[in-house]
VEXDREN-2710 file (C-alpha; in Angstrom, 1 decimal):
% VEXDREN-2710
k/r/px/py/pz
1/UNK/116.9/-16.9/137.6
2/UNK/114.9/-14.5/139.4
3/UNK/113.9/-15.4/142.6
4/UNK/110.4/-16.7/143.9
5/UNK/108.1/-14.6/144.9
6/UNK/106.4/-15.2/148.4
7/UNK/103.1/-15.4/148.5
8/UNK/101.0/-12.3/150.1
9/UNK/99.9/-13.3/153.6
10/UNK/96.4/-12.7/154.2
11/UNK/94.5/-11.6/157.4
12/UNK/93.2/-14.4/159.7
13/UNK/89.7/-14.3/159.7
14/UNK/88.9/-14.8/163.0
15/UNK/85.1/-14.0/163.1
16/UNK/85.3/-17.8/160.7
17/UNK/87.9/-19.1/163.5
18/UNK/85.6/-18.3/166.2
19/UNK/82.9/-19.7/164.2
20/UNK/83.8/-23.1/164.1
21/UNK/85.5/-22.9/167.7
22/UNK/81.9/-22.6/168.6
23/UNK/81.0/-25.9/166.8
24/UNK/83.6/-27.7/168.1
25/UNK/82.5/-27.3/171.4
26/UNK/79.1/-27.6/171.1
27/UNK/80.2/-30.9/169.4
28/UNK/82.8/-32.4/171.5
29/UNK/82.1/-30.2/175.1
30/UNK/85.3/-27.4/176.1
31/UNK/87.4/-30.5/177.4
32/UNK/87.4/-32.0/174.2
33/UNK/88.3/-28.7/171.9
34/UNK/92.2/-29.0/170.6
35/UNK/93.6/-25.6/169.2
36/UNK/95.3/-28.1/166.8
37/UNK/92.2/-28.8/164.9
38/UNK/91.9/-24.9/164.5
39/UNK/94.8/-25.0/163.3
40/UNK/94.6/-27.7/160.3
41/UNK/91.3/-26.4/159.4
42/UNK/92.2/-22.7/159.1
43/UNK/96.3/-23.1/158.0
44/UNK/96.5/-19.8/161.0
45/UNK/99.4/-20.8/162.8
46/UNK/99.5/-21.0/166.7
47/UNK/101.3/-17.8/167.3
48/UNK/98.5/-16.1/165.5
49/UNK/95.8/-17.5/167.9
50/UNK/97.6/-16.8/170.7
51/UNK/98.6/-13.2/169.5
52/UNK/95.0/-12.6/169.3
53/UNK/93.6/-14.6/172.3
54/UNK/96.2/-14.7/174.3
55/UNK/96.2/-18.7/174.9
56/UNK/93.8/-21.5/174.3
57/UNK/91.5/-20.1/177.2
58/UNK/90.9/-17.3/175.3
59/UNK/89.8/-19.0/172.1
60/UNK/87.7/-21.1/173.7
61/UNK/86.3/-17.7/175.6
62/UNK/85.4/-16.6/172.1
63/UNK/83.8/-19.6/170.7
64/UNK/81.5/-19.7/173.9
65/UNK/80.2/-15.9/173.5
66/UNK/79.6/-17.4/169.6
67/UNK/77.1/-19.8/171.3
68/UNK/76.3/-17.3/173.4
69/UNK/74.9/-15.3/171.2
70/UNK/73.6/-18.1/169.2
71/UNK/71.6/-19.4/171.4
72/UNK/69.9/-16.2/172.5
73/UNK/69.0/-14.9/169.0
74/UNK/67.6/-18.5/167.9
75/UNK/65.2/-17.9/171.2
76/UNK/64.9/-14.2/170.9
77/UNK/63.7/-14.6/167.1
78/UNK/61.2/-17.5/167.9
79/UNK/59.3/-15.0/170.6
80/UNK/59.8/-12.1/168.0
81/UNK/57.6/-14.5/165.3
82/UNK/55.2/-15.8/167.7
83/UNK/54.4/-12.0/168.9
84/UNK/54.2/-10.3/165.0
85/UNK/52.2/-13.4/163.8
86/UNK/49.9/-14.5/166.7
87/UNK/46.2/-13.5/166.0
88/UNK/44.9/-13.7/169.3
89/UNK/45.7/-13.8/173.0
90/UNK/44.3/-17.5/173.1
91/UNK/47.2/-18.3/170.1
92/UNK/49.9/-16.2/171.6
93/UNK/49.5/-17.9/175.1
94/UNK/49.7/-21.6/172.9
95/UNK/52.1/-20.8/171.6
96/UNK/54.3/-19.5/174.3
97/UNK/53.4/-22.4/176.1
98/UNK/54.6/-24.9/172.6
99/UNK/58.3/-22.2/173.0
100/UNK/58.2/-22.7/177.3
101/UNK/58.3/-26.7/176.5
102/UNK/61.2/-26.4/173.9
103/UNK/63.4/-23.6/175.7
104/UNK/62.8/-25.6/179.2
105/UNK/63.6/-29.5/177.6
106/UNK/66.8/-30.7/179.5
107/UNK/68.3/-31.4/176.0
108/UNK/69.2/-27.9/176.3
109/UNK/71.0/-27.9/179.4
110/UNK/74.2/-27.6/177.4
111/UNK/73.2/-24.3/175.6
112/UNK/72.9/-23.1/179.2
113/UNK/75.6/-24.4/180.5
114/UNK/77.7/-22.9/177.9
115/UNK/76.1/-19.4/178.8
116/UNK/76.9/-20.4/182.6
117/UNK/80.8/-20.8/181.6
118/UNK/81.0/-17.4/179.5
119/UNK/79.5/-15.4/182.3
120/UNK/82.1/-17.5/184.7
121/UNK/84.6/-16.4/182.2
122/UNK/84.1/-12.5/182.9
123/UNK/85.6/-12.7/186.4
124/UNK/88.7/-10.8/186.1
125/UNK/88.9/-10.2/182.7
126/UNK/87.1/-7.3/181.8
127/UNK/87.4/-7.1/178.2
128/UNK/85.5/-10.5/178.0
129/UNK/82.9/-8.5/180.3
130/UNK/82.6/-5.8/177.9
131/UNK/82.0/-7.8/175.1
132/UNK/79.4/-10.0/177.2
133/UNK/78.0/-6.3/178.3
134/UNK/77.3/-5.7/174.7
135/UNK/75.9/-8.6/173.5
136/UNK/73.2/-8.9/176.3
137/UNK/72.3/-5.5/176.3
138/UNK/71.7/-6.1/172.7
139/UNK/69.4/-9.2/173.1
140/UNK/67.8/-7.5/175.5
141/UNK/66.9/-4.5/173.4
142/UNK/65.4/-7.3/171.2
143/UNK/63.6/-8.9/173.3
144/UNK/61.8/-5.9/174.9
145/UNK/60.9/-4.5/171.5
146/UNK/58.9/-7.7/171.1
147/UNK/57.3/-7.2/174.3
148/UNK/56.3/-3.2/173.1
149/UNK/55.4/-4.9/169.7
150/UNK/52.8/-7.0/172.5
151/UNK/51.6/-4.6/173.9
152/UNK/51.1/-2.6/171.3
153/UNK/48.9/-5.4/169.8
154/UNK/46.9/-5.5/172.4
155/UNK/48.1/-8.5/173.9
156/UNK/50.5/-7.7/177.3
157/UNK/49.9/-6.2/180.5
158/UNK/51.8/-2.5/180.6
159/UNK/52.5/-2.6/184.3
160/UNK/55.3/-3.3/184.6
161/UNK/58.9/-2.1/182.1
162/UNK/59.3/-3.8/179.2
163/UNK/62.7/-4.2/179.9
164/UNK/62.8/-5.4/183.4
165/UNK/59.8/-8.1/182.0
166/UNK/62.8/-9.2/179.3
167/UNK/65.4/-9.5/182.4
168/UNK/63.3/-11.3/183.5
169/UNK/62.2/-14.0/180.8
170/UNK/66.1/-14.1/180.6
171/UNK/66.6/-15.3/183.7
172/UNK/64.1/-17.3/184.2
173/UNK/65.4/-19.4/181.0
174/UNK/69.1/-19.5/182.1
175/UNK/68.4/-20.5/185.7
176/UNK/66.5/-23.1/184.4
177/UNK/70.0/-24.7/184.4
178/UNK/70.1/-25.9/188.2
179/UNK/67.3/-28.4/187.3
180/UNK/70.2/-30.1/185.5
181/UNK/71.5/-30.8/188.8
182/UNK/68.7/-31.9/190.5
183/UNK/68.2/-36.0/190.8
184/UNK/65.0/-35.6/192.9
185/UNK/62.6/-34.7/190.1
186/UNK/59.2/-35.4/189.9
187/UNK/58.5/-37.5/186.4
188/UNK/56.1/-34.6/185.0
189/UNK/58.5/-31.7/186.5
190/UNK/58.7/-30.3/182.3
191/UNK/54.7/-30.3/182.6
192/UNK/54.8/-28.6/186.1
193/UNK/58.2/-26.4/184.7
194/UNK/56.3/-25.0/182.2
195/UNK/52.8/-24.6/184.0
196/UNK/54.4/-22.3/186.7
197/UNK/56.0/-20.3/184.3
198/UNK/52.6/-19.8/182.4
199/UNK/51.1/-18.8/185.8
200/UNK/53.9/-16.4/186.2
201/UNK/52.9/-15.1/182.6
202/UNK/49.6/-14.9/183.0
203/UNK/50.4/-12.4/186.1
204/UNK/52.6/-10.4/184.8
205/UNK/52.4/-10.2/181.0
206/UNK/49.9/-11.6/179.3
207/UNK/46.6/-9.1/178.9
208/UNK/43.3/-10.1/180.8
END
């Protein structure tokens, strides 16, 4: 009798491990994520995660830069659309204003909270940095090639860098997370959220 053959082992793939670490956590929050259900769904055994991400920490450091840069892109690519397809000033500034509303909702203050907990995550692990390095100087190469693509339309202000102007926009966006922490809020505070932040346009960006 000749004896069985094993089976070949194949690679982990870990970019479809990350992948759904993402959406466990988006769908049961970082407290609820077990490694266990990585484990049943993907047949990778524990020593295999760990090799890779040194511990559940790490795992759950990679599903978070997943949302990361989910998050971002879904945004980024909205503002990319508006700006190639807008035919006036009057419709680019409506529809910023339509984008301002849904970015800004409070049902979003997990996205950015998520965000929040990757940047956290950086402090004293630099390879975690490097990777968040990448991914935001990539997103912001996007999102300053929509504000040249603006400009070049005729329909943004050239005073100030592109780039700084997408720093900007970024921030603006993620600190719109201490609002989640706020009980004092005035009933139309979305309404007066997303009027300031069209003032602030109007200033800075959008073309007279």
């Amino acid at each position: 009798m000749s004896p069985r053959k094993r089976r070949p082992r194949t690679a982990p793939d870990f970019k479809t491990i990350e992948e759904l670490t993402a959406n466990l956590i988006a769908a049961n929050g970082e407290s609820g994520f077990r490694i266990e259900e990585i484990q049943r769904s993907t047949n990778v055994s524990k020593s295999s995660l760990y090799g890779k991400y040194g511990g559940r920490d790490g795992l759950v450091a990679a599903g978070l830069l997943v949302l990361y840069e989910r998050h971002y892109r879904e945004t980024i690519g909205v503002i990319d659309e508006v700006v190639r397809t807008a035919q006036s000033r009057e419709e680019l500034i409506s529809r910023f204003r339509q984008l301002t509303i849904y970015v800004a909702t409070l049902r979003r203050s997990t996205e950015r909270l998520h965000r929040a907990a990757v940047l956290a995550g950086t402090v004293a692990r630099p390879e975690l940095r490097a990777k968040v390095v990448e991914l935001q100087t990539a997103m912001m190469d996007d999102l300053a090639r929509s504000i040249d693509l603006a400009r070049v339309r005729g329909f943004t202000k050239s005073r100030y860098s592109s780039r700084v102007l997408a720093n900007f926009i970024s921030a603006v966006t993620f600190g719109r997370v201490l609002t989640e922490f706020d009980s004092g809020l005035p009933d139309d505070e979305l309404e007066q959220w997303t009027q300031v932040i069209m003032d602030v346009l109007d200033r800075i960006l959008i073309a007279d």
